[in-house]
N, C-alpha and C positions, 0 to 999 in steps of 0.2 A: 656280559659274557662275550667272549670273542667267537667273529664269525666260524671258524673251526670246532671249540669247542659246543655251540649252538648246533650243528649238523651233526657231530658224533654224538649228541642227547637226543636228538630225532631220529637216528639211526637206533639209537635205542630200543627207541620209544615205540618204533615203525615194525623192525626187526625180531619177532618172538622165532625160537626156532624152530622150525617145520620139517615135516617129515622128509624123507631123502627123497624128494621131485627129483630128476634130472634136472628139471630148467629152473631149478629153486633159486639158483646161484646169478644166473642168468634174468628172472623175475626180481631179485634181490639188487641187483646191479641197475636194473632198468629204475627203481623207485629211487635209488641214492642217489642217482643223477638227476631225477626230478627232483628231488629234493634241493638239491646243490643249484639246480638252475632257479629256485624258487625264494632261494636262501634272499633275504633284505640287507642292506647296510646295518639297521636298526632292528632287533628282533627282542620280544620280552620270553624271558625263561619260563618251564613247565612253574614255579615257585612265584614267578610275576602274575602271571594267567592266571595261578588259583587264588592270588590275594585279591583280584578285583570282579572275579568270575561272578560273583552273586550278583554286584552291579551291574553287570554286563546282562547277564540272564531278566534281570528284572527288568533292564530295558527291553529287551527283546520282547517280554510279555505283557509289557505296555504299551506293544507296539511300535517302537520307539525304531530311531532307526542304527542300532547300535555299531551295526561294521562298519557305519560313518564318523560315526563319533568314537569309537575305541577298534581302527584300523588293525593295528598291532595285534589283537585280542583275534580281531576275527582273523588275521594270516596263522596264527600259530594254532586256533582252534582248526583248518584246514589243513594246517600240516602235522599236526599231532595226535595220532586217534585215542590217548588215554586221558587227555585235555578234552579233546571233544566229547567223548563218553562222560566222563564228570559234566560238560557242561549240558547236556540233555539230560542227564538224569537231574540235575539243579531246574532245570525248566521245568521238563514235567513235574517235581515237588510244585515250585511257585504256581503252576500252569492248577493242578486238582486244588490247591489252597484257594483260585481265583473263585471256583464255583461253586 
């Protein structure tokens, strides 16, 4: 995926529409630019992230140290809240399976 089209799927992803704030537009501006300055050369799609997400999660619960070993995984679970949401509800499942 091209660095462009990777920020317009985060802006998606980030962006639900809310109510008529006055600074909504303004608060909305302020995160597309963190985003854009966060943006990597190399990023995996919302469709990369969930094909490897269970192995990622299971490292996590084995204590493992997985934003070192699957980098990529953990920048886009940071910058994607519907990625990250799936991936805490995957943990918690593996997390009550452990005990």
């Amino acid at each position: 995926m091209d660095w462009i089209g990777s920020i317009a799927q985060k802006f998606r992803n980030v962006f639900k529409p809310t109510t008529q704030n006055p600074n909504s537009q303004k608060i909305m501006l302020t995160k597309l630019m963190h985003m854009v300055e966060q943006t990597q050369e190399e990023e995996y799609s919302c469709d990369d992230v969930l094909q490897l997400l269970d192995e990622y999660a299971e490292m996590v619960s084995y204590g493992e140290d997985a934003a070192d070993m699957m980098p990529l995984i953990k920048h886009h679970l940071e910058m994607c809240p519907d990625c990250r949401e799936e991936a805490e509800a995957l943990l918690s499942v593996i997390q009550s399976q452990q005990y």
